[in-house]
Residue, then its C-alpha position, 0 to 999 in steps of 0.5 A: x623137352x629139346x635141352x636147346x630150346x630157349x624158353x624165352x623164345x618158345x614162350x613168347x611165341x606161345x604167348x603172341x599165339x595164345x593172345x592171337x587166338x583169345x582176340x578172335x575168340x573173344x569175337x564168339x564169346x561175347x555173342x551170347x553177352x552181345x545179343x541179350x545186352x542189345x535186345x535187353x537195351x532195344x526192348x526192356x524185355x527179359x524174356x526176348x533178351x534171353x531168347x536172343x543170349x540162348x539162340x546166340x549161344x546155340x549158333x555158337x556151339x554149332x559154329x564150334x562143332x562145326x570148325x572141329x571144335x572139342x564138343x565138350x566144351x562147346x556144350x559146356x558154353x552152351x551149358x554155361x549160358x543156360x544157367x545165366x538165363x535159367x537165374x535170371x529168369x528165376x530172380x526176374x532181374x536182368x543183372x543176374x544174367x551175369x551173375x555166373x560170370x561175375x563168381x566166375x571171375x572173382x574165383x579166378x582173380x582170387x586164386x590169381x592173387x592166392x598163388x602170387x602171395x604164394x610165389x607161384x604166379x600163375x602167368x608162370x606156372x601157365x607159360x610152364x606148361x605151354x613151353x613143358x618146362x616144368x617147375x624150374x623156372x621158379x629157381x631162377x630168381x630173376x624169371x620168378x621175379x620178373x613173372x611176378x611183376x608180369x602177373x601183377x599187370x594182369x591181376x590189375x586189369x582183372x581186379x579193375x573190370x572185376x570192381x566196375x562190373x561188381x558196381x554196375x551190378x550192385x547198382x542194377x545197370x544191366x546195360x551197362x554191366x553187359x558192355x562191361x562184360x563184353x569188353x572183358x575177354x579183349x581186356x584180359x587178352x591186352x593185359x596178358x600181352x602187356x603183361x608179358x612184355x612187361x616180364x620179357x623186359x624184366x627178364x631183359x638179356x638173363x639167360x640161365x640152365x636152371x630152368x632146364x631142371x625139372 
């Protein structure tokens, strides 16, 4: 790590990047979520719907490939959809196409709240590592802080989208739990910008060497 470097201003450039990229990512993520949403809501047929979600999602990791992408992980997205369509097909219940993501974002927003309660937020402990510098951050009680009100932003847009969805889907609105579900990666990719103003005016003219410590 450059000793001269501040990582206030690394950061905030990582951050801007970071949200940049998640927006036009969430353009491709919600393909999948958009096509079995929209056949599903045209036709009231599961089997088309999941035709459209499995055939959006193989054009996505082409796409992916394509673009140089890691192949990994365009297989894992590919993968990740399969099993929506195999439990939906198995329960017959459109609703449980969005199941997998449902889990997946409960985990996420628990272990969210887990490492605040533990004085690590992960909005922290994320922007560490995309600015390699280390754990110092924490003994600086005025960024720890200020990490933390910035993390509590994003904890509450997760937390909000997790209860509407979890209410559409115990409720069996799958039309409406799939809008939901789309709009969620531009929701979280708002609360992370949000979050980090809110931290970089906590912050506000505070400088100190101890992150510099590893």
């Amino acid at each position: 790590m450059n000793p001269t470097a501040d990582p206030l201003t690394d950061g905030e450039d990582a951050a801007r990047a970071a949200v940049r990229n998640r927006l036009r990512a969430a353009v491709i993520d919600i393909a999948p979520i958009f096509g079995f949403t929209v056949s599903y809501a045209l036709t009231h047929r599961l089997t088309v719907a999941l035709v459209f979600a499995l055939t959006a999602a193989a054009g996505v990791c082409v796409y992916r490939v394509v673009r140089g992408e890691s192949v990994w992980r365009a297989l894992a997205v590919l993968g990740f959809v399969c099993v929506q369509g195999a439990l939906s097909a198995k329960t017959g219940q459109a609703t449980d196409f969005f199941l997998p993501n449902l889990v997946m974002h409960s985990v996420v927003a628990l272990a969210n709240a887990v490492m605040m309660l533990l004085g690590r937020p992960l909005m922290g402990v994320v922007v560490a590592l995309i600015t390699k510098e280390g754990a110092g951050w924490r003994r600086c009680t005025v960024r720890r802080r200020a990490f933390m009100k910035g993390n509590l932003v994003i904890l509450t847009g997760s937390v909000v989208m997790l209860s509407i969805q979890l209410t559409l889907y115990l409720s069996g609105q799958a039309v409406a739990l799939g809008v939901a579900d789309a709009c969620g990666p531009p929701v979280l990719a708002l609360s992370t910008w949000l979050g980090w103003r809110v931290y970089r005016r906590a912050v506000g003219d505070h400088r100190c060497t101890v992150h510099l410590v590893r």
